[in-house]
N, C-alpha and C positions, 0 to 999 in steps of 0.2 A: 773252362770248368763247367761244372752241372750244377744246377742250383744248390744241392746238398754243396756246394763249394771245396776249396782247397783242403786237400786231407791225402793219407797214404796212397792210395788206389793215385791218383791224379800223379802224383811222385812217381810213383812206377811206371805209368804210362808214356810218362816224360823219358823216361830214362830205360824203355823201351826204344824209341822217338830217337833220343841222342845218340843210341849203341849203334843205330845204322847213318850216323854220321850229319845229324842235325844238333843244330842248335838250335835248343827249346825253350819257348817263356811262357811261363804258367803265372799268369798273373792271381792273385783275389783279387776279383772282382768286388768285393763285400767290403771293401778294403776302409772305406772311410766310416763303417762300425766297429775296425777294429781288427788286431791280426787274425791270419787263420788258425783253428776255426773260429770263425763270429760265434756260432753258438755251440754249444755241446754237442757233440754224437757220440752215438754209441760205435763201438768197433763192429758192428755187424747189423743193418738195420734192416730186421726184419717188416713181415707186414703190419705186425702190430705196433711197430716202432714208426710207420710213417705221417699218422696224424698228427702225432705230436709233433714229430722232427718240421716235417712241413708246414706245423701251426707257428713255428717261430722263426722259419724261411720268407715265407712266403711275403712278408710285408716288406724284406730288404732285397727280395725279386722286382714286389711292385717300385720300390725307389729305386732302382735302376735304370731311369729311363733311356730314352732313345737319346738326349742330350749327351746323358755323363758319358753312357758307353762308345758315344762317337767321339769327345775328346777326351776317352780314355786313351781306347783305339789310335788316337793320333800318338800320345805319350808313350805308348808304347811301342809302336814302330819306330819312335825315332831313337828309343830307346835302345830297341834291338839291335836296329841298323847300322849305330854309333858304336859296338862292339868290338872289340880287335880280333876277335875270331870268329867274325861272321863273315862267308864270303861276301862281297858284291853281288847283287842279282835280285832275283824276287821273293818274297817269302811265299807263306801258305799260311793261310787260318785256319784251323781245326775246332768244332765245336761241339759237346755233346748237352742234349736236351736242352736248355734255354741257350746256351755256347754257340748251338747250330746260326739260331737269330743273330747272336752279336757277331759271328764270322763272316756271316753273307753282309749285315751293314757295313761290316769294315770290308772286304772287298770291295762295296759298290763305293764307295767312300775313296776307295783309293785304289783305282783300277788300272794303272800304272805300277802298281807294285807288289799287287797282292794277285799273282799268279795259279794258284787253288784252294778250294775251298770243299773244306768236307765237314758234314753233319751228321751227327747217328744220334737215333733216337730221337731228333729234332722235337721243338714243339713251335706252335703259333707263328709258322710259318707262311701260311694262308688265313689272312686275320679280313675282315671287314675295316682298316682300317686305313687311313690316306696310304700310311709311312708304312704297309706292313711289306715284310721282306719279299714276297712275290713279285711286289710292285715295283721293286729295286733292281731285278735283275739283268735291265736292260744297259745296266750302267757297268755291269760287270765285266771283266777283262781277263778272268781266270775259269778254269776247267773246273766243272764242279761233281762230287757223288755227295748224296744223299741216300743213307740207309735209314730204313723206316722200321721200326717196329709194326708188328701187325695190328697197334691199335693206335697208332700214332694220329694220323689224317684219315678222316671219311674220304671215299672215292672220289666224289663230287669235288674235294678241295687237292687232291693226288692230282685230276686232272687240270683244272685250273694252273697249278701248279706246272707242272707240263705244257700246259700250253704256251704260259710265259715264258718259260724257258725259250720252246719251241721260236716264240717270235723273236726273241730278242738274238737270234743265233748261238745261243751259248752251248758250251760240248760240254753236255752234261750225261751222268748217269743218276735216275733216283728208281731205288730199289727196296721192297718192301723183305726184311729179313725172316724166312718163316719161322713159326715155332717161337716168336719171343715177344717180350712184352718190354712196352718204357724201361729206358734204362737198363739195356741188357748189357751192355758193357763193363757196368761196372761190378766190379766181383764183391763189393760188403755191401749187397742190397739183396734183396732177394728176387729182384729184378736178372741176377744173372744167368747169362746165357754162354759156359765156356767157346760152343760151336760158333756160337754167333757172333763175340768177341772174336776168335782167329779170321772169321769170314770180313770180317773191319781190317785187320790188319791186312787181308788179301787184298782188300779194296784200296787202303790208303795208300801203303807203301807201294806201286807202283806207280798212283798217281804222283804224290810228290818227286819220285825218280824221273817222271815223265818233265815235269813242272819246273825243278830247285837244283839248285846247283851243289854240292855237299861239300861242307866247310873240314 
């Protein structure tokens, strides 16, 4: 999920996801303030809607650290994987805008099982910081895309970015989507972007065909 969290959009996406023959888990992530949605939205959030929406996000973004979301990330795989209709084989993580971070940790976290990994819209992906995800992805064992909004990452952290990639050998693609801004995926923001959403679906569903096994 995106920090705006579990809500219709994310359901549909899912069950996009599942019609071509996956099994999907859409967690809340928010989960321990409470079911989705933690807070109120509106069905359509415009520009004017996002300071507010964001002003009461954004603090149960900050408590999600790197801890919860790694033994989330456990609880959830083994969740998944305990399924009676999930084949055998490797999963994939999908993540949009903060999602992008918590996919790439839980791949490097379990690179034995976590086969691809794709991001749109990503954010703080290239951080200054020990743990940040660049810095992970030497550990990585799955095939990755990266689609960027055009405002996503400055150049200078695009490359960096690339370059780790580049050392650690991972078969990656990361591609900046033109025409679109944060959050173009999702259609009740005003972030969206129809063209740029089907160009995600061109990108993922090959990958995971390439990667997963269909249950």
């Amino acid at each position: 999920m995106d920090a705006i969290g579990l809500r219709p959009v994310l359901e549909q996406m899912a069950r996009e996801l599942a019609g071509h023959g996956y099994y999907v888990l859409v967690p809340n992530l928010f989960y321990r303030h409470g079911p989705a949605p933690v807070v109120e939205l509106p069905e359509y959030i415009g520009e004017d809607d996002r300071p507010a929406v964001f002003g009461r996000l954004m603090p149960l973004v900050e408590e999600h650290t790197t801890d919860r979301a790694l033994r989330d990330a456990d609880a959830y795989l083994k969740f998944l994987t305990a399924q009676p209709e999930v084949s055998a084989g490797p999963v994939a993580a999908i993540g949009y805008c903060m999602g992008a971070v918590l996919a790439t940790r839980t791949a490097a976290a379990h690179p034995d099982q976590v086969a691809a990994v794709a991001g749109f819209h990503p954010g703080f992906l290239v951080t200054d910081a020990p743990d940040s995800p660049h810095r992970l992805v030497h550990s990585l064992g799955a095939e990755v895309h990266f689609g960027f909004a055009e405002n996503d990452l400055p150049p200078e952290a695009m490359k960096e970015l690339n370059q780790a990639l580049d050392a650690a050998g991972v078969d990656y693609t990361t591609e900046i989507y033109p025409g679109t801004v944060h959050g173009f995926t999702m259609s009740d923001t005003s972030a969206f972007n129809p063209s740029a959403l089907q160009h995600h679906w061109d990108r993922l569903l090959p990958l995971l065909d390439r990667t997963l096994t269909k249950g």
